[in-house]
Backbone as JSON, one array per atom type, in Angstrom:
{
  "sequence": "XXXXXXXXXXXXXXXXXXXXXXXXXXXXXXXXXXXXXXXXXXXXXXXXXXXXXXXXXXXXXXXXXXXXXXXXXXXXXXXXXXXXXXXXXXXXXXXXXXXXXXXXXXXXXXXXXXXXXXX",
  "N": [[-21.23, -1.27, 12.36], [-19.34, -2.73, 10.76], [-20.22, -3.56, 8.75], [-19.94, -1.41, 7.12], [-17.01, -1.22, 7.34], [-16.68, -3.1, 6.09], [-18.08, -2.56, 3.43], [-16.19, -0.78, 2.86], [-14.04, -1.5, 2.54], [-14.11, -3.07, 0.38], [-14.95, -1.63, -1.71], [-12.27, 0.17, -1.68], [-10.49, -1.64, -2.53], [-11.46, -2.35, -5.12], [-10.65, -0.23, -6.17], [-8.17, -0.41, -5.75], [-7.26, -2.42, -7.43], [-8.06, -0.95, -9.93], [-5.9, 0.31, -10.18], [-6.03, 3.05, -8.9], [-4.51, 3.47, -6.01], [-4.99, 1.83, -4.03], [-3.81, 1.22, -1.07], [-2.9, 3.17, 0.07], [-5.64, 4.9, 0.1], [-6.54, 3.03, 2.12], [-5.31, 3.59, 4.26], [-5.93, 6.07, 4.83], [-8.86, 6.07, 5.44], [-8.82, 3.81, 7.53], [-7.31, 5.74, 9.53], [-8.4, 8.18, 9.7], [-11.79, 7.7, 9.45], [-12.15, 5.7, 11.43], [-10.13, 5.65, 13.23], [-7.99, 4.67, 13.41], [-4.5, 4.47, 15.21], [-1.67, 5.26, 13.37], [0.46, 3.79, 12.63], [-0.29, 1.19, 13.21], [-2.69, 1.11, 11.14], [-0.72, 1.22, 8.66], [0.24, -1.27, 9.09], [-1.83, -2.84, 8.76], [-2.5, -2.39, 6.25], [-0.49, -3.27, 4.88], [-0.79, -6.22, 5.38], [-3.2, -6.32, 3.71], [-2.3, -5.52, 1.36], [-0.73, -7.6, 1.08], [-2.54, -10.25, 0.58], [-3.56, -9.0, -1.66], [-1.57, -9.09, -3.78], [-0.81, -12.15, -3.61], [-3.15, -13.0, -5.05], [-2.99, -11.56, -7.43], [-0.1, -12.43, -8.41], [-1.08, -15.0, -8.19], [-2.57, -15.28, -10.37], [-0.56, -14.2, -12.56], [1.29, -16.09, -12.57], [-0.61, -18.28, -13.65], [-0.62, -17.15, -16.42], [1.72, -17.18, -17.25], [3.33, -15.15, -16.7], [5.65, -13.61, -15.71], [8.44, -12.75, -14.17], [10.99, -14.21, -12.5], [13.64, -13.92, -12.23], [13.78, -11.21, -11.98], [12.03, -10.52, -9.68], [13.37, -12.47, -7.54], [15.01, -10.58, -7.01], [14.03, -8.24, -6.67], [12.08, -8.88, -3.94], [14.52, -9.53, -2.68], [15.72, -7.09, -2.28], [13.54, -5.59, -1.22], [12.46, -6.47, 1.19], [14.64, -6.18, 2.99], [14.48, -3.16, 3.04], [12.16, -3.2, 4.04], [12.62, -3.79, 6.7], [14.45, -1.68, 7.32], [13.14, 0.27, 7.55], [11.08, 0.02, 9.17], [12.41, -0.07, 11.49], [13.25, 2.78, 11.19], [10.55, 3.91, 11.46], [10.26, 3.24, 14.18], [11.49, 5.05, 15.13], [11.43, 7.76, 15.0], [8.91, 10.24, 15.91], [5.13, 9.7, 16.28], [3.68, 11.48, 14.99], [5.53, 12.81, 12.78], [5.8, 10.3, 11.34], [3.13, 10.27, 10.49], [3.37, 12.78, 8.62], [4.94, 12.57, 6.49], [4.14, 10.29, 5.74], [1.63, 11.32, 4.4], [2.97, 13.34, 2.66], [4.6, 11.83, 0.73], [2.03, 10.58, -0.65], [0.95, 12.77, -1.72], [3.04, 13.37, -3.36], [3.36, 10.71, -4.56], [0.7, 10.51, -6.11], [1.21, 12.95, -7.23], [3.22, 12.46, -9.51], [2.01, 10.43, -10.55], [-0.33, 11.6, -12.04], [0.85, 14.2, -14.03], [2.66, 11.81, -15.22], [-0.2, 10.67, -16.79], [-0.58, 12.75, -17.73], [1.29, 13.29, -20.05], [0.95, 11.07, -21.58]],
  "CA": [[-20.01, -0.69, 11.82], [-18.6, -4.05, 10.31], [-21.07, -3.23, 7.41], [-19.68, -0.22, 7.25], [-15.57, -1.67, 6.94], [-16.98, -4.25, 4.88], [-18.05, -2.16, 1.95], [-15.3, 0.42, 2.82], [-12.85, -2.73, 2.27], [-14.5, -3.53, -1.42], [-14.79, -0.6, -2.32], [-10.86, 0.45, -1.72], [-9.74, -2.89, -2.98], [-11.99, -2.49, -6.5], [-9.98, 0.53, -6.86], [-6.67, -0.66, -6.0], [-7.35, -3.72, -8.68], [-7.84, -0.76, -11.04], [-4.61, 1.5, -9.95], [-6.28, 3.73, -7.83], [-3.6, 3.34, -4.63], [-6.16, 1.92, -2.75], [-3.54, 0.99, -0.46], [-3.45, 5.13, 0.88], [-6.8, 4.92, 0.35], [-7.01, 2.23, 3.05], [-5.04, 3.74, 5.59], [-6.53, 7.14, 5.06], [-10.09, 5.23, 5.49], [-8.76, 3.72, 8.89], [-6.68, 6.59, 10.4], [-9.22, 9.27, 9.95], [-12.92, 6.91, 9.98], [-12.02, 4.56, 12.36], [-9.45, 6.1, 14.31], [-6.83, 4.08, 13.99], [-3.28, 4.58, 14.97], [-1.33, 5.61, 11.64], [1.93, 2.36, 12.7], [-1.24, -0.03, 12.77], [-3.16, 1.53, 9.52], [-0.05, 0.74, 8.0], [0.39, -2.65, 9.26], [-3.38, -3.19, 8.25], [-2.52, -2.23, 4.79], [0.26, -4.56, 4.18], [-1.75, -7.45, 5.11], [-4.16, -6.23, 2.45], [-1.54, -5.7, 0.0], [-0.07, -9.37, 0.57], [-3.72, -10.83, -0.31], [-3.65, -8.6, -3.29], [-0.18, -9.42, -4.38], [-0.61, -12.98, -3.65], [-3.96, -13.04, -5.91], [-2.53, -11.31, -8.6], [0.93, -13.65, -8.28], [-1.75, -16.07, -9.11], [-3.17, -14.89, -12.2], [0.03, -14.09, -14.05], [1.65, -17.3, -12.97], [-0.62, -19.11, -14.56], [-0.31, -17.12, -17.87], [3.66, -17.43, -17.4], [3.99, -13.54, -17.38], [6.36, -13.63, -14.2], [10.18, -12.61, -14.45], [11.23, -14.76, -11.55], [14.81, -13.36, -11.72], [13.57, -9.92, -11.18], [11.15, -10.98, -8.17], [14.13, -12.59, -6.21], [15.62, -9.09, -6.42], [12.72, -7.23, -5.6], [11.7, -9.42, -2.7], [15.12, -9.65, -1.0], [15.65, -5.12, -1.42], [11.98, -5.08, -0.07], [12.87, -6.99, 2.86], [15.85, -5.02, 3.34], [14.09, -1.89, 3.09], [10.84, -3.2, 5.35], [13.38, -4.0, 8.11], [15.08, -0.81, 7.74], [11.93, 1.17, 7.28], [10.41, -0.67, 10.28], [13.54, 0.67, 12.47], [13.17, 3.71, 11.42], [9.56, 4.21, 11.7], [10.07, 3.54, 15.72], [12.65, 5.62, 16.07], [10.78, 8.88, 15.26], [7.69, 10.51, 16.6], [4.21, 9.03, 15.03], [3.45, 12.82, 14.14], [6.72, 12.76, 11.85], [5.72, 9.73, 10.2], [2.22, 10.59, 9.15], [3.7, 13.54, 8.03], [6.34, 11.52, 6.08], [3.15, 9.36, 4.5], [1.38, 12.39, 3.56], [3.61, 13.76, 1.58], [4.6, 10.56, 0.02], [0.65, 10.26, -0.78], [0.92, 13.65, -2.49], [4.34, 13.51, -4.24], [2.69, 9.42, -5.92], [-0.06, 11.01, -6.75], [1.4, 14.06, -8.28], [3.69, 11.75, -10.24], [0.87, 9.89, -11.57], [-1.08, 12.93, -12.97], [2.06, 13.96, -14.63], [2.9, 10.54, -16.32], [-0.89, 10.84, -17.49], [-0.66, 13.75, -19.22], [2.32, 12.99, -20.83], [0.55, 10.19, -22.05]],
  "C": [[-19.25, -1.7, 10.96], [-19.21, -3.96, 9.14], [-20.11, -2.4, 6.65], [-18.41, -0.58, 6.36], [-15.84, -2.28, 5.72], [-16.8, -3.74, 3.39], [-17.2, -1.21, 1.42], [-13.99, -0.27, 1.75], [-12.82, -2.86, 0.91], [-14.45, -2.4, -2.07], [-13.3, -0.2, -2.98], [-10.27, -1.19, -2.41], [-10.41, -2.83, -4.32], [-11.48, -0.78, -7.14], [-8.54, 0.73, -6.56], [-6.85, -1.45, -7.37], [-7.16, -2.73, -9.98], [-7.05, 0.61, -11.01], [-4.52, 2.44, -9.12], [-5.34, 4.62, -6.08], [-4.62, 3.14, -3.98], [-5.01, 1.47, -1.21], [-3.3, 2.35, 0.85], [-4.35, 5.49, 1.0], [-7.46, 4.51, 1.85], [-6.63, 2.89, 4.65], [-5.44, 5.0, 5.67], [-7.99, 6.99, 5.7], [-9.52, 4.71, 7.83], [-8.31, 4.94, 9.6], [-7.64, 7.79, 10.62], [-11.08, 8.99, 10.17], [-12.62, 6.41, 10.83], [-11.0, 5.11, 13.2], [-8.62, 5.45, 14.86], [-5.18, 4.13, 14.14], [-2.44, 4.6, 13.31], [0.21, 3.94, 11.61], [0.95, 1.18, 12.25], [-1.99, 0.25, 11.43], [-2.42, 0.8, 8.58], [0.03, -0.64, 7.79], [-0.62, -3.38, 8.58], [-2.64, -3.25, 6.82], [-1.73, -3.44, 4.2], [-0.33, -5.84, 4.5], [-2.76, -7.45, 3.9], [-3.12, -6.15, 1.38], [-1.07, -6.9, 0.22], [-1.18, -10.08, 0.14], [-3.65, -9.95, -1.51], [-2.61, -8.93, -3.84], [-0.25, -11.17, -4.31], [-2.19, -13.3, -4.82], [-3.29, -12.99, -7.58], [-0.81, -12.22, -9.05], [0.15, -14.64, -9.14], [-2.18, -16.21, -10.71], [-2.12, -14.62, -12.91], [0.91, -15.7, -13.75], [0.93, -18.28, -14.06], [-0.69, -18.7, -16.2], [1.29, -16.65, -17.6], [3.85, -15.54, -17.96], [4.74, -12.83, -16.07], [7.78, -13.8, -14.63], [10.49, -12.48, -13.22], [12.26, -14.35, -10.95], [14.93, -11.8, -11.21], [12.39, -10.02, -9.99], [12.03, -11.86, -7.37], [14.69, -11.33, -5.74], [15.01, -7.97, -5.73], [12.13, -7.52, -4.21], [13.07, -9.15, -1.85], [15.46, -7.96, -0.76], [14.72, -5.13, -0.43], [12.02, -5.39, 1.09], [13.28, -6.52, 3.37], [15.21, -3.96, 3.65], [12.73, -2.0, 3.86], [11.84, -3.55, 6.8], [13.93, -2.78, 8.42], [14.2, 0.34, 8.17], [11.19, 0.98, 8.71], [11.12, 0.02, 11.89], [13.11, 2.23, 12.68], [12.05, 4.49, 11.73], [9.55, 4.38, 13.73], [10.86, 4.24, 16.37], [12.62, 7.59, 16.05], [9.09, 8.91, 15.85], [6.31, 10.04, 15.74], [3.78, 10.32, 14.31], [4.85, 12.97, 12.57], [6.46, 11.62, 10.88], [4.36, 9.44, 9.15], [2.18, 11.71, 8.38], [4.36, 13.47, 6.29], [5.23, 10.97, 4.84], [2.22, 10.25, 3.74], [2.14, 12.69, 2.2], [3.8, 12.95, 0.44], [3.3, 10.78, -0.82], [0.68, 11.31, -2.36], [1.73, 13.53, -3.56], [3.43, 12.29, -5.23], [1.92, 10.25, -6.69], [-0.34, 12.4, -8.03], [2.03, 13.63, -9.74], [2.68, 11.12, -11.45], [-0.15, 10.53, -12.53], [-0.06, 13.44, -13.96], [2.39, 12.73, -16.33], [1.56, 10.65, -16.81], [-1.15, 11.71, -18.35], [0.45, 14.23, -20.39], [1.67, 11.95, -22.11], [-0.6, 10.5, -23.33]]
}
């Protein structure tokens, strides 16, 4: 089964790299293959998105395409809003909040079809 994650992992990560959301990808991949709690899925994910965010960090630092003053602002909301988010995630039922990420899932995704055919 580690085979299995392995190429599940590359896979979803060579189509986040190219916009994809592999990050809904990922936790759709655990919560419904693997059978894992939808609080931990999540948790999973953001570890995978901080290696992808800290990769890509890398690559535009070094071509200086990083607007530092808008990444203190974005980091300290996000904080804000993973602490508050974090609260509120334990303070409803886990049925309510893969309900919650559903939708979400749908609504991005509808968005993004949308902005493409605008385009």
């Amino acid at each position: 089964m580690i085979a299995i994650d392995f190429f599940a992992g590359m896979i979803i990560a060579i189509l986040a790299g190219m916009g994809v959301g592999g990050g809904g990808l990922l936790v759709l991949y655990l919560v419904y293959v693997r059978n894992v709690e939808q609080i931990a899925a999540q948790g999973i994910n953001l570890v995978f998105f901080v290696f992808a965010a800290l990769a890509s960090m890398l690559y535009h630092t070094k071509r200086r395409k990083i607007d530092y003053r808008l990444c203190m602002w974005l980091i300290i909301f996000g904080c804000v809003g993973a602490v508050i988010g974090s609260f509120a995630a334990n303070m409803i039922s886990k049925t309510i909040v893969r309900r919650i990420f559903g939708w979400l899932l749908v609504a991005s995704g509808t968005l993004s079809l949308i902005k493409r055919k605008k385009e």
